[in-house]
N, C-alpha and C positions, 0 to 999 in steps of 0.2 A: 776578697782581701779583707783582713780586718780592719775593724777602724783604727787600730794601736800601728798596724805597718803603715794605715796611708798617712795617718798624722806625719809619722818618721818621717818617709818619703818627700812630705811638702816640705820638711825642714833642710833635709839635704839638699847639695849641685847637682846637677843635673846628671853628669858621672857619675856619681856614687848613686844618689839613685837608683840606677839602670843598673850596678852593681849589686844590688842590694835585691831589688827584683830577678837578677839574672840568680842571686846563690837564692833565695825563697825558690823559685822556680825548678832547680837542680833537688832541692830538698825534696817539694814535692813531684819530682818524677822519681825519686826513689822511693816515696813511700806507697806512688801507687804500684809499679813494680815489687815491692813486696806483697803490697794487697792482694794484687792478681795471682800471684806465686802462692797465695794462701787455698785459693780455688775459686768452685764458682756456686757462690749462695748468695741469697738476697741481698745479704749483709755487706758482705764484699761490692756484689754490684751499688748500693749504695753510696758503699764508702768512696768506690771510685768514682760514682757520678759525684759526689760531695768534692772531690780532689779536681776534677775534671772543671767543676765550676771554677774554685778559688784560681788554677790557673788558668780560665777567661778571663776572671777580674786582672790578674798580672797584664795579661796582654794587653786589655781595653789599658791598663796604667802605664804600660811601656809604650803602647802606640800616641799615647797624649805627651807623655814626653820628650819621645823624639819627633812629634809634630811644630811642638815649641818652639824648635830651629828652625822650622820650614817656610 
C-alpha cells in the first residue's frame, strides 16, 4: 500500500476505511485480471507479483482494522 493511501486511511472511520480499501482492492483485481489476459512473460509475471503484494499490504490493513473492535 502506498504511504499517500495509509495516511488517508488513518484519517478516515473505520467504515469508510474498510470501504476505501475494499474499492483499492476491486481495482486491483481488475488490473491483475487484465495483466494475466495480456499473457505469460516475465513482465507480466512481475507485474502481478508487484499487484499480488500491494493487495497483502490491503489485507495486513484490513485485518488491523477490524481487529480495532475486537
Amino acid at each position: 500500500m502506498t504511504r499517500g493511501l495509509e495516511q488517508t486511511i488513518d484519517t478516515l472511520n473505520r467504515g469508510d476505511a474498510l470501504r476505501v480499501l475494499d474499492a483499492v482492492d476491486g481495482t486491483l483485481d481488475a488490473l491483475r485480471h487484465d495483466a494475466i489476459s495480456l499473457g505469460d512473460t516475465p513482465e507480466i509475471r512481475a507485474i502481478v507479483r508487484r499487484i499480488d503484494a500491494y493487495k497483502g499490504h490491503l489485507d495486513q490493513q484490513r485485518s488491523v482494522l477490524l481487529s480495532a473492535d475486537a
